[in-house]
N, CA, C and O atoms as a printed pandas DataFrame, in Angstrom:
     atom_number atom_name residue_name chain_id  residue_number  x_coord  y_coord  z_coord
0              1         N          UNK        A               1 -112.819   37.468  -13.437
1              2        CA          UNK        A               1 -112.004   38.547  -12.924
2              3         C          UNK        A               1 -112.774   39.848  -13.053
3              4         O          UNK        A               1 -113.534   40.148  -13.973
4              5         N          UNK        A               2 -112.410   40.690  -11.821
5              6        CA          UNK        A               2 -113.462   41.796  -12.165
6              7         C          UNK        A               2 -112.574   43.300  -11.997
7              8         O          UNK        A               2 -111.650   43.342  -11.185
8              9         N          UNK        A               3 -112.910   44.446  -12.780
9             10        CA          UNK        A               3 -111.986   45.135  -13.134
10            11         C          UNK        A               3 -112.873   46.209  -12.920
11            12         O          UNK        A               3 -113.871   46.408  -13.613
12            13         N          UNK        A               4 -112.552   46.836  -12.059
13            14        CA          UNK        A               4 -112.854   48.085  -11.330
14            15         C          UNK        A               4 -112.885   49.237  -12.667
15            16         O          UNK        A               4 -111.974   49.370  -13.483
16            17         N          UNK        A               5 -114.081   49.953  -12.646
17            18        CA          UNK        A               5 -114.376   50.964  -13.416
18            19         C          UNK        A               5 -113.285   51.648  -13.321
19            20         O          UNK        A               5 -112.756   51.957  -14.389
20            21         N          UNK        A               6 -112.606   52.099  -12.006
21            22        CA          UNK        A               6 -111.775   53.275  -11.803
22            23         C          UNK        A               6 -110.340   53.274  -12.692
23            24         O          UNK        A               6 -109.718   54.223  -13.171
24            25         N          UNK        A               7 -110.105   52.034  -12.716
25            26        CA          UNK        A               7 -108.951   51.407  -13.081
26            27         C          UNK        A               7 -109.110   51.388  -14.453
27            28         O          UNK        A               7 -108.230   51.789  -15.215
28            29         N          UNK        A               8 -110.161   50.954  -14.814
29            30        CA          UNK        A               8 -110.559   51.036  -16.489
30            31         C          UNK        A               8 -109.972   52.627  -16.698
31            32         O          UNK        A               8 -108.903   52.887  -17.250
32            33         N          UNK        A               9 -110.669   53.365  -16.278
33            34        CA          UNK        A               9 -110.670   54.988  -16.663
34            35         C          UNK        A               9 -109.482   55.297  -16.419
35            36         O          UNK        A               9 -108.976   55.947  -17.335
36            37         N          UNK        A              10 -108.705   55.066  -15.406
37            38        CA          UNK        A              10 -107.086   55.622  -15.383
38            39         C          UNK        A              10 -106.233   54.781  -16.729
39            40         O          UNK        A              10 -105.378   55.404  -17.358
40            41         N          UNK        A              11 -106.527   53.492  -17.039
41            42        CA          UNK        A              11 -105.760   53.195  -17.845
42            43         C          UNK        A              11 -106.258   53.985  -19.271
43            44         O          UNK        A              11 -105.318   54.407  -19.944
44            45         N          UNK        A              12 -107.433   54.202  -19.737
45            46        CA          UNK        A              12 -108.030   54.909  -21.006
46            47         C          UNK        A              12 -107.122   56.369  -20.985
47            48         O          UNK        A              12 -106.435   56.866  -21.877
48            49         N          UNK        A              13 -107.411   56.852  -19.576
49            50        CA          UNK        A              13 -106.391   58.149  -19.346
50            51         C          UNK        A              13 -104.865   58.675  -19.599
51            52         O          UNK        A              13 -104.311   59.726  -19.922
52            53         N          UNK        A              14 -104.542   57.455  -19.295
53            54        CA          UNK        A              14 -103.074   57.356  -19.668
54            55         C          UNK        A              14 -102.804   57.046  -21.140
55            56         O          UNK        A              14 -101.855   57.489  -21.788
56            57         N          UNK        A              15 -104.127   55.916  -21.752
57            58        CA          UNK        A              15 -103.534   56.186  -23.129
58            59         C          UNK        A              15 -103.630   57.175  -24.232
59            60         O          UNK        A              15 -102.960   57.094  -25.262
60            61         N          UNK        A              16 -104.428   58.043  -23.995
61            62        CA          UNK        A              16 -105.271   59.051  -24.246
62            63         C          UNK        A              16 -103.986   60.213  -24.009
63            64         O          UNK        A              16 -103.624   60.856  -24.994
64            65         N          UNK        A              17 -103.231   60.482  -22.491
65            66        CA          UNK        A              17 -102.495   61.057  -22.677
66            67         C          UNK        A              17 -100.903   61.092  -23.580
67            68         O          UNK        A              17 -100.124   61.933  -24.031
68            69         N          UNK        A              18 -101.051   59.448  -23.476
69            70        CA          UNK        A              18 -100.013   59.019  -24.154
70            71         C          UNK        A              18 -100.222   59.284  -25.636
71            72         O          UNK        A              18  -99.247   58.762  -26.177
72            73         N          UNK        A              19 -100.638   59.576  -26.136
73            74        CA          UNK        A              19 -101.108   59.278  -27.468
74            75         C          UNK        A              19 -101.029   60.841  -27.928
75            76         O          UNK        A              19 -100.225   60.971  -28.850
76            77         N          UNK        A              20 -101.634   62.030  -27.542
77            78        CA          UNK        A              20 -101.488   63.207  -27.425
78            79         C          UNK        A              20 -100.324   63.721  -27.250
79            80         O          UNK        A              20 -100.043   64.625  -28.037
80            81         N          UNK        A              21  -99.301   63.359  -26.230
81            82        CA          UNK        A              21  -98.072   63.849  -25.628
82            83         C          UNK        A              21  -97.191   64.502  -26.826
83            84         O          UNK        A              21  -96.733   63.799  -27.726
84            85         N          UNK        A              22  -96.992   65.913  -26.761
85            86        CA          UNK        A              22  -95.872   66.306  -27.651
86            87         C          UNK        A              22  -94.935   66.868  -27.046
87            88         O          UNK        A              22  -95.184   67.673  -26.149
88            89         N          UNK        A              23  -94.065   66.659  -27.296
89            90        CA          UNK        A              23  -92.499   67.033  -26.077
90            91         C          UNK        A              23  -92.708   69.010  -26.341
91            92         O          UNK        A              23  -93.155   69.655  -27.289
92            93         N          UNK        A              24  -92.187   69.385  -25.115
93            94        CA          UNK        A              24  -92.308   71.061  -25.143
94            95         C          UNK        A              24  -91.011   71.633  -26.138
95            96         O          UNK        A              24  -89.815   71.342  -26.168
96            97         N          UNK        A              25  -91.502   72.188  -26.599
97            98        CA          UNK        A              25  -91.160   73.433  -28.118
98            99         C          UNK        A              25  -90.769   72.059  -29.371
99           100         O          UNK        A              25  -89.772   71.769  -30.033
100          101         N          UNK        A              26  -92.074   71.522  -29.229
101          102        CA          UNK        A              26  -92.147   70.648  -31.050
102          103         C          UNK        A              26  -92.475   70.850  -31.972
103          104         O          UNK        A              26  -92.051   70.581  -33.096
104          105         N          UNK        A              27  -93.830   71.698  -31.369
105          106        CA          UNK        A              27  -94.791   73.026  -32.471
106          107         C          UNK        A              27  -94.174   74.121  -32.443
107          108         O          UNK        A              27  -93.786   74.636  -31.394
108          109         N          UNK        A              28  -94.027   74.549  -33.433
109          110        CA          UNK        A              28  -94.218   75.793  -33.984
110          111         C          UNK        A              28  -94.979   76.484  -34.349
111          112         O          UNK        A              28  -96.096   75.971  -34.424
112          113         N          UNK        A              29  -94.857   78.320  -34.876
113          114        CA          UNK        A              29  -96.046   78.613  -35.541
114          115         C          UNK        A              29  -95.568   79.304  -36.759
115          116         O          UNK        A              29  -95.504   80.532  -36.686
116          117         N          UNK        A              30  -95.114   78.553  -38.209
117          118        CA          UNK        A              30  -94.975   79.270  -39.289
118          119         C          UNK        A              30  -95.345   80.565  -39.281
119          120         O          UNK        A              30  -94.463   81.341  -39.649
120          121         N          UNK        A              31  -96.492   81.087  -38.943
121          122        CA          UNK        A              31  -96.805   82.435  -39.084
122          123         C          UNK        A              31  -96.030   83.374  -38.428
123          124         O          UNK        A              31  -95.761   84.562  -38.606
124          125         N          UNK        A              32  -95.659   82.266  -37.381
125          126        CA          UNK        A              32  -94.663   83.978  -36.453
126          127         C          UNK        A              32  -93.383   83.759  -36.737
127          128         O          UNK        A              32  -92.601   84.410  -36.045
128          129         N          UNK        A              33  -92.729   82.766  -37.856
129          130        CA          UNK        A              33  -91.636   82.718  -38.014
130          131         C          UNK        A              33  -91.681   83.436  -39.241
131          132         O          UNK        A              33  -90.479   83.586  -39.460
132          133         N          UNK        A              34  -92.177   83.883  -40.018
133          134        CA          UNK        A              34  -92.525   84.890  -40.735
134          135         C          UNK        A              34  -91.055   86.228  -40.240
135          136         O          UNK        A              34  -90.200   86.690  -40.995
136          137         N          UNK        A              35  -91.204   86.430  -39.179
137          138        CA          UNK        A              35  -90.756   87.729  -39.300
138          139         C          UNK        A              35  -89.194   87.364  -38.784
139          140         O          UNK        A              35  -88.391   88.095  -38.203
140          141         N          UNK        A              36  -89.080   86.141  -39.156
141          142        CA          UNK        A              36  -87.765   85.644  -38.092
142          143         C          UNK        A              36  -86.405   84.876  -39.561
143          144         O          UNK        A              36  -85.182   84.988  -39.647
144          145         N          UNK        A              37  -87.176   84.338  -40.225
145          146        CA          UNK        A              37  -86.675   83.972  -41.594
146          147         C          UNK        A              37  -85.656   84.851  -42.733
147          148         O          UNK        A              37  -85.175   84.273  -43.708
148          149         N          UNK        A              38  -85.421   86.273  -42.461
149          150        CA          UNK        A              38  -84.693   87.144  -43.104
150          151         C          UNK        A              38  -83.154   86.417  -42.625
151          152         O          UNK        A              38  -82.310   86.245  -43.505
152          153         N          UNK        A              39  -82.997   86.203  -41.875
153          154        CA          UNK        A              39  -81.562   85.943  -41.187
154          155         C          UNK        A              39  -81.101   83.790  -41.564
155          156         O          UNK        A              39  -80.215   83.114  -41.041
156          157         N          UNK        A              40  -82.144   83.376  -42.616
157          158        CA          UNK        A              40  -81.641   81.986  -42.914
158          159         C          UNK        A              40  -82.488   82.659  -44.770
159          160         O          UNK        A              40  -81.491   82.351  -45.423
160          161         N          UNK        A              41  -82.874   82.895  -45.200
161          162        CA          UNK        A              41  -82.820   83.404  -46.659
162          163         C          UNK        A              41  -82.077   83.665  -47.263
163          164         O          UNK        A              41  -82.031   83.613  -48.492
164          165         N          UNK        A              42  -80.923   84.188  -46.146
165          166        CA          UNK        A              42  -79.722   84.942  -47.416
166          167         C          UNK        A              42  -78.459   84.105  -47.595
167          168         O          UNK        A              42  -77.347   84.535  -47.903
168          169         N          UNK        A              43  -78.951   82.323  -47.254
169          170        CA          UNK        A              43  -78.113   81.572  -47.697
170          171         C          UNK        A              43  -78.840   80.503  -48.018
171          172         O          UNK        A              43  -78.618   79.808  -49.010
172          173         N          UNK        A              44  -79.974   80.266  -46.997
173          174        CA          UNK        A              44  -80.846   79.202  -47.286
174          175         C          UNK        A              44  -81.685   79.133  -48.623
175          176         O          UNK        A              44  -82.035   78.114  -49.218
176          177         N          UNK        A              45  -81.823   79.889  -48.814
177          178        CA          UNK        A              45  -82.996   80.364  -49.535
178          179         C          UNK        A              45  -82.588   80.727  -51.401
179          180         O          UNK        A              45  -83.290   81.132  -52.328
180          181         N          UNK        A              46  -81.346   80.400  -51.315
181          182        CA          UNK        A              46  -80.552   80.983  -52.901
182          183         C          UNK        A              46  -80.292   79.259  -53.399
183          184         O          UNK        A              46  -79.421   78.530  -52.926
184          185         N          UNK        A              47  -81.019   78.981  -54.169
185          186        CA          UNK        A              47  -80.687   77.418  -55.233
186          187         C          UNK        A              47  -79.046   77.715  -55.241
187          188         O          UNK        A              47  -78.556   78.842  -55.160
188          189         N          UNK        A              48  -78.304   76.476  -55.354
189          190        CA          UNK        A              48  -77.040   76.325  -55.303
190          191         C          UNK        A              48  -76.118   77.354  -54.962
191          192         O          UNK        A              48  -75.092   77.633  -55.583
192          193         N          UNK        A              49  -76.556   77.900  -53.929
193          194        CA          UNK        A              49  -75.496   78.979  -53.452
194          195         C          UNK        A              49  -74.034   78.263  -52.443
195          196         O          UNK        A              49  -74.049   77.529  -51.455
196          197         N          UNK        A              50  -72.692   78.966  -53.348
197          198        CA          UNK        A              50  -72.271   78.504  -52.190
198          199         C          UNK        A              50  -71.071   79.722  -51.284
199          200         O          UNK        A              50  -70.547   80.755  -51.701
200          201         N          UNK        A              51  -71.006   79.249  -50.360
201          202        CA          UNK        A              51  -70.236   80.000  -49.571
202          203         C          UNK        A              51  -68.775   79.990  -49.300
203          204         O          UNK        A              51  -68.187   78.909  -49.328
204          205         N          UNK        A              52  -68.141   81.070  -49.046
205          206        CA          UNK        A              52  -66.723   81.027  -48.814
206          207         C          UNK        A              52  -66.201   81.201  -47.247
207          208         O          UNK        A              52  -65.065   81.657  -47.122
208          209         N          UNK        A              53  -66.801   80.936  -46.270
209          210        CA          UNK        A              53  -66.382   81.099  -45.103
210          211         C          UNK        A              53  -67.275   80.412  -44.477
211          212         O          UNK        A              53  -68.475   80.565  -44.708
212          213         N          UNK        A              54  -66.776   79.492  -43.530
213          214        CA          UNK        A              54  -65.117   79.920  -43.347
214          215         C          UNK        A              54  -64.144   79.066  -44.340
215          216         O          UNK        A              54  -62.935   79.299  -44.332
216          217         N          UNK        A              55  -64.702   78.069  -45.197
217          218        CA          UNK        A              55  -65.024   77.268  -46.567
218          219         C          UNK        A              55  -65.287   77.321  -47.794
219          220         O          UNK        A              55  -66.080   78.255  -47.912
220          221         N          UNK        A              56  -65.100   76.892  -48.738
221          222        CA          UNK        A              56  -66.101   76.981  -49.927
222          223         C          UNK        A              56  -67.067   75.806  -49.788
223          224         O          UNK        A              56  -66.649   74.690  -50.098
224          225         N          UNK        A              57  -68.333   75.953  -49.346
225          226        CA          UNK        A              57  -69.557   74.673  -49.215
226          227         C          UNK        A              57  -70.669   74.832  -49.619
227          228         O          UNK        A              57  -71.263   75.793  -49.131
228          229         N          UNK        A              58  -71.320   74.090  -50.525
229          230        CA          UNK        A              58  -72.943   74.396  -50.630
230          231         C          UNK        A              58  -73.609   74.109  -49.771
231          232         O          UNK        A              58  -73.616   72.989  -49.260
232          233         N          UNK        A              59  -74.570   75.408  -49.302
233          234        CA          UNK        A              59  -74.957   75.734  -48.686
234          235         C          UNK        A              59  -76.648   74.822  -48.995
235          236         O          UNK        A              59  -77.250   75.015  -50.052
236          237         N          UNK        A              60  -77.182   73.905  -47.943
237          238        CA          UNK        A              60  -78.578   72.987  -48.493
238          239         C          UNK        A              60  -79.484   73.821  -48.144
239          240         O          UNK        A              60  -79.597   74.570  -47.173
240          241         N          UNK        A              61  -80.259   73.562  -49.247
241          242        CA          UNK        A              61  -81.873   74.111  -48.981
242          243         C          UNK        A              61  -82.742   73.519  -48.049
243          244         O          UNK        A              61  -83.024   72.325  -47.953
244          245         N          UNK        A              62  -83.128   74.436  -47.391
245          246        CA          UNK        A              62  -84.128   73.812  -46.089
246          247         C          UNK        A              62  -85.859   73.581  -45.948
247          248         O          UNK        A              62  -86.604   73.051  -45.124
248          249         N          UNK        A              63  -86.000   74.223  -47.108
249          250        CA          UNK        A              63  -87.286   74.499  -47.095
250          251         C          UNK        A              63  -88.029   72.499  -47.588
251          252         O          UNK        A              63  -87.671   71.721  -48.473
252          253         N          UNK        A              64  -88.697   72.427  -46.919
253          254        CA          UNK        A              64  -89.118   70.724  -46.909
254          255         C          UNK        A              64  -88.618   70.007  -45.827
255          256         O          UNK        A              64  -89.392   69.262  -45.225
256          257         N          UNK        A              65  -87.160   70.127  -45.384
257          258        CA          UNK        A              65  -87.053   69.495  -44.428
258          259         C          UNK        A              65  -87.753   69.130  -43.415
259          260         O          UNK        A              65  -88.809   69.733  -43.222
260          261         N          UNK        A              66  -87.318   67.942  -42.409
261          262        CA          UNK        A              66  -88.257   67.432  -41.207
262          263         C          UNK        A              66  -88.085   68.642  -39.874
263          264         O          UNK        A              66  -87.191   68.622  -39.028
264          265         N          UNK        A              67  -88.999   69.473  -39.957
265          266        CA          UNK        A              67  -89.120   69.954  -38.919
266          267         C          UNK        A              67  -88.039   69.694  -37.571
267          268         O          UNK        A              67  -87.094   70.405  -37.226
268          269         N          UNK        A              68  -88.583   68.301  -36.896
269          270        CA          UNK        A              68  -87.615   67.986  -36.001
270          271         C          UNK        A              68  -85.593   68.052  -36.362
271          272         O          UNK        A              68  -84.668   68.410  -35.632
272          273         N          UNK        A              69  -85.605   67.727  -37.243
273          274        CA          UNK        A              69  -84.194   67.455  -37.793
274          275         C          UNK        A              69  -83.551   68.945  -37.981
275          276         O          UNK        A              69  -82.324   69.024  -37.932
276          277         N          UNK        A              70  -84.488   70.393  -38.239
277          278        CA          UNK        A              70  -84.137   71.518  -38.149
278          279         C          UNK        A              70  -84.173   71.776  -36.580
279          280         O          UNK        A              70  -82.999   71.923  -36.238
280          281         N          UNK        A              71  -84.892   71.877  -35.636
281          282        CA          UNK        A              71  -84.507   72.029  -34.733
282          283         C          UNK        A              71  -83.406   71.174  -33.982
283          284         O          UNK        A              71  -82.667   71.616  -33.102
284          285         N          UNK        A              72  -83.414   70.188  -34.354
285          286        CA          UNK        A              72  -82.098   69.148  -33.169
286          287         C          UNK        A              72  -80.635   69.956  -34.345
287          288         O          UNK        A              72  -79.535   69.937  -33.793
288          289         N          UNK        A              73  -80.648   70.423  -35.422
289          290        CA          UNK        A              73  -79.497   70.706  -36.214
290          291         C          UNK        A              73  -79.095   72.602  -35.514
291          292         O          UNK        A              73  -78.076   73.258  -35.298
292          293         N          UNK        A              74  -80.380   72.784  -35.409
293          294        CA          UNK        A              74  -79.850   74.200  -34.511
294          295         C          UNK        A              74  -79.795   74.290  -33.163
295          296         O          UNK        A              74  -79.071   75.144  -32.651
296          297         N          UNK        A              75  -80.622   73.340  -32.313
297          298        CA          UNK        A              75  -79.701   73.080  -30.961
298          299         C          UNK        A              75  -78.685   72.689  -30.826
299          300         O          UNK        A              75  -78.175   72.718  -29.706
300          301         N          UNK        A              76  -78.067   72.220  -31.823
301          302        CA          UNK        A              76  -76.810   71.341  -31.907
302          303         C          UNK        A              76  -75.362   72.673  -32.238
303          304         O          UNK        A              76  -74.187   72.703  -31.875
304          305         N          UNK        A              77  -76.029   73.411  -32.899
305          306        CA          UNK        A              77  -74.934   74.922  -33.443
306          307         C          UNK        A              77  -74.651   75.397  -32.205
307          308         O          UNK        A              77  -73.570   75.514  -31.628
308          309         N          UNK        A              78  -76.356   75.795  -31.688
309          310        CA          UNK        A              78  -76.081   76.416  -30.342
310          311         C          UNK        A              78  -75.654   75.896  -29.201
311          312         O          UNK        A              78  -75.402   76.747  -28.347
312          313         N          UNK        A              79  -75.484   74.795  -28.891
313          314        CA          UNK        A              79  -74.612   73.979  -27.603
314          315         C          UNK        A              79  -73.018   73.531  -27.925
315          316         O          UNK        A              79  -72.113   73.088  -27.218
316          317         N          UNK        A              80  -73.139   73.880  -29.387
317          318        CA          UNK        A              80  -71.457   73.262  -29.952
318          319         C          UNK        A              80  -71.132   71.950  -30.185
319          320         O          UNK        A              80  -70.061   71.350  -30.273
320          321         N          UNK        A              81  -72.702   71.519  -30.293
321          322        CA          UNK        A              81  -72.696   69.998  -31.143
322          323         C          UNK        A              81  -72.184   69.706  -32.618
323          324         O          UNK        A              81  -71.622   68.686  -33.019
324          325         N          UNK        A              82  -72.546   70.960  -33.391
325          326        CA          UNK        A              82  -72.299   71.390  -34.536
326          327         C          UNK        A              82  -71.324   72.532  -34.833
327          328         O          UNK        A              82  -71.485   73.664  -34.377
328          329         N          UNK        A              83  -70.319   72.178  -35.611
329          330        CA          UNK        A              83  -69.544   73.948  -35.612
330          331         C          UNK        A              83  -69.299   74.439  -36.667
331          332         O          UNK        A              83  -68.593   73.791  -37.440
332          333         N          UNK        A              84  -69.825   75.825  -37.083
333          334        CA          UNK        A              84  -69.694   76.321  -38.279
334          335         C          UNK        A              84  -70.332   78.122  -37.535
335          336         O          UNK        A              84  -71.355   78.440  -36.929
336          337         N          UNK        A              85  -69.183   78.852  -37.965
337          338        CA          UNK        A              85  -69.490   80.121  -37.303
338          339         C          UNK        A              85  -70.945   80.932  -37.430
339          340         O          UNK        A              85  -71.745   81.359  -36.597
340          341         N          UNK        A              86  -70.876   80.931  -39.132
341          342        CA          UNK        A              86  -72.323   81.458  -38.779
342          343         C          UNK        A              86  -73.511   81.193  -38.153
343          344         O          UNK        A              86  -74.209   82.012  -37.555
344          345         N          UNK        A              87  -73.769   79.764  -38.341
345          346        CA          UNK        A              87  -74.813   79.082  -37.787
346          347         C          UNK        A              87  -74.762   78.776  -36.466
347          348         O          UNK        A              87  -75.768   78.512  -35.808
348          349         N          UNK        A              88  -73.056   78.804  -35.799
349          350        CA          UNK        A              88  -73.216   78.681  -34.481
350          351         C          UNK        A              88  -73.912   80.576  -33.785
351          352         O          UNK        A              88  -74.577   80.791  -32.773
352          353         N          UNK        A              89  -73.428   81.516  -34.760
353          354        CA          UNK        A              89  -73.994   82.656  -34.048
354          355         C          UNK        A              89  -75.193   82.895  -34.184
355          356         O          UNK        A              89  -75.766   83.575  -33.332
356          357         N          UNK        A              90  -75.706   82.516  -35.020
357          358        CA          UNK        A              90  -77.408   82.772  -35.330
358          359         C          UNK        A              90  -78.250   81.798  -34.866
359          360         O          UNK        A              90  -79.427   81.810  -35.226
360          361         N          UNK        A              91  -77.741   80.765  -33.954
361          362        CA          UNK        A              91  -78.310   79.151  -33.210
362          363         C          UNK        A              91  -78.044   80.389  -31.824
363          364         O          UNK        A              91  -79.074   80.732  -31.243
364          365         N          UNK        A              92  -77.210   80.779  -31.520
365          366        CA          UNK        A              92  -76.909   81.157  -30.034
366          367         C          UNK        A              92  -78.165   82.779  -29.769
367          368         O          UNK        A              92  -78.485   83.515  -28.836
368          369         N          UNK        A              93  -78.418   82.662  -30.900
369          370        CA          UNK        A              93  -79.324   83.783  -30.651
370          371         C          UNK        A              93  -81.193   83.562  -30.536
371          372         O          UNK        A              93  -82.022   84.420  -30.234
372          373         N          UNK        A              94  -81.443   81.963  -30.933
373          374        CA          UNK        A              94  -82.277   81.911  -30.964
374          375         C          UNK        A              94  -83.015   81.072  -29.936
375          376         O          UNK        A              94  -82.522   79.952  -29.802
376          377         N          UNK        A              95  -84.145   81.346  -29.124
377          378        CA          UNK        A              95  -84.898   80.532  -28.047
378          379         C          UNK        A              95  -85.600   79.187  -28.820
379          380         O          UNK        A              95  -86.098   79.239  -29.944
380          381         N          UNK        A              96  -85.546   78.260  -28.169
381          382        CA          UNK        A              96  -86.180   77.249  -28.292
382          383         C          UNK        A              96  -87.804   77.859  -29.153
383          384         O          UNK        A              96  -88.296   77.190  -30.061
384          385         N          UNK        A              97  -88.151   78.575  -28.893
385          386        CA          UNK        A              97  -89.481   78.755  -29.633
386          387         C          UNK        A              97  -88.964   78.958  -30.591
387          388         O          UNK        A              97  -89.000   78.019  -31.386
388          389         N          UNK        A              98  -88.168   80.330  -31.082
389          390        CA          UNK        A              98  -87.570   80.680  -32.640
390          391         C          UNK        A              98  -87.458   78.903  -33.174
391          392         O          UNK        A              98  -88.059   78.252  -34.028
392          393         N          UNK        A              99  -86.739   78.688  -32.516
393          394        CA          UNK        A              99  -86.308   77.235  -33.230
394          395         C          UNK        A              99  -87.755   76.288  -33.738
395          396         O          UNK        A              99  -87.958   75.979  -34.912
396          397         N          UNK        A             100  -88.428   76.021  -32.890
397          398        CA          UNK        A             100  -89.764   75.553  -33.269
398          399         C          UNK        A             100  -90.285   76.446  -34.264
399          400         O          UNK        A             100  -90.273   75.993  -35.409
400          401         N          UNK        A             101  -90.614   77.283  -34.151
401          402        CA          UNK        A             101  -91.492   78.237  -35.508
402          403         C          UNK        A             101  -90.570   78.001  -36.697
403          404         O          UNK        A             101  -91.139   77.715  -37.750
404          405         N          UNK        A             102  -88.763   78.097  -36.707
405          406        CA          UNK        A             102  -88.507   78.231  -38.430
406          407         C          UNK        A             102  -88.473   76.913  -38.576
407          408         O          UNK        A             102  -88.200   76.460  -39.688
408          409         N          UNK        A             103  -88.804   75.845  -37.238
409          410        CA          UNK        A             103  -89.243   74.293  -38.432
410          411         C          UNK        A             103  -90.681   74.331  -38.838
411          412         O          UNK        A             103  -91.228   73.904  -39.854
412          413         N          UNK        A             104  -90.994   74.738  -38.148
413          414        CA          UNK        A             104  -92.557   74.991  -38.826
414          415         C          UNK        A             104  -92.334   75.987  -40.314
415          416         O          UNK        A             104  -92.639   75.494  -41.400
416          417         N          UNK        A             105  -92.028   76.772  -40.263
417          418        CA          UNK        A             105  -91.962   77.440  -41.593
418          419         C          UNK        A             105  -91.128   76.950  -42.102
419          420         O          UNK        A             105  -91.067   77.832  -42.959
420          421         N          UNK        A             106  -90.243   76.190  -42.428
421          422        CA          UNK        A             106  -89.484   75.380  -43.519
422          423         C          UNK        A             106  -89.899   73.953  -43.493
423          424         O          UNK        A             106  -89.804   73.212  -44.471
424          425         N          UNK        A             107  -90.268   73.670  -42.567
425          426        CA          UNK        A             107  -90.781   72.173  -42.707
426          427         C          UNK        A             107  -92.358   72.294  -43.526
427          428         O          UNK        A             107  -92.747   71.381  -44.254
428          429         N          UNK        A             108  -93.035   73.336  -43.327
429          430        CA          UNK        A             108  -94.211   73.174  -44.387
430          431         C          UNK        A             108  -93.771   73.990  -45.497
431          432         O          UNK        A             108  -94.730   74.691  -45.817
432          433         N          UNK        A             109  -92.990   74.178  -46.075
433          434        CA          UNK        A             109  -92.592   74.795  -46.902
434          435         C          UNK        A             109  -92.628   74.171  -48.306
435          436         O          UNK        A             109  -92.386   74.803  -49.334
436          437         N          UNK        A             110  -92.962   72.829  -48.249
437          438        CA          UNK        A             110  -92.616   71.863  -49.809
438          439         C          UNK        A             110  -91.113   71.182  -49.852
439          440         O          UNK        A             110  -90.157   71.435  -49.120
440          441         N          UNK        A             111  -91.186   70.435  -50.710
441          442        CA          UNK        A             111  -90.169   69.879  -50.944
442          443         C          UNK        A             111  -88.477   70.044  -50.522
443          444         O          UNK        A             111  -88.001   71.173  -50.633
444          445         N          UNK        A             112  -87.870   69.282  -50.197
445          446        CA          UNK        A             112  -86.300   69.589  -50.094
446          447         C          UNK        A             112  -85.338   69.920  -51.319
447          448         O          UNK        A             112  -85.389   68.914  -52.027
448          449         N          UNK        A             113  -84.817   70.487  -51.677
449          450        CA          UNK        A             113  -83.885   70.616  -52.552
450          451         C          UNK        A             113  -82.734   70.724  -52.236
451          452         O          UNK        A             113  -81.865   70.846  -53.099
């Protein structure tokens, strides 16, 4: 059986792309979420803090978490997959990039607590 160079190279191509492929806004850039993080610190960011509204709930630490699992948890605020006021107003404010960068900066952040 004889197997055409061309065909060789489109299939190497495809796996090559396949293999690379990262769905659009997966990366982030910790560094530019830097200036975006003041507005999840002042609940995220306090060891066993908990909150009274619209509840009394402890509030989880994010820093370690899976990247992906922070963004699908704040697309989810912002489409009304998820409902909880604050987080639905501070999800509705943020672009798909914001969202990628604070998993990048909490997802390399260390450990979950």
């Amino acid at each position: 059986m004889r197997v055409s160079l061309k065909l060789v190279a489109a299939v190497i191509a495809a796996c090559v792309g396949l293999a690379v492929y990262v769905p659009a806004g997966a990366l982030g850039s910790a560094e530019a979420a830097k200036s975006k993080v003041s507005m999840c610190m002042g609940c995220h960011g306090i060891p066993y803090y908990q909150t009274a509204y619209p509840e009394v709930y402890r509030v989880p630490m994010i820093a370690g978490q899976s990247p992906s699992y922070i963004v699908k948890a704040l697309q989810a605020y912002k489409d009304g997959g998820r409902n909880h006021p604050s987080m639905t107003g501070i999800a509705r404010g943020l672009s798909e990039a914001d969202m990628a960068d604070l998993a990048a900066y909490y997802g390399n952040a260390g450990s979950a607590k």
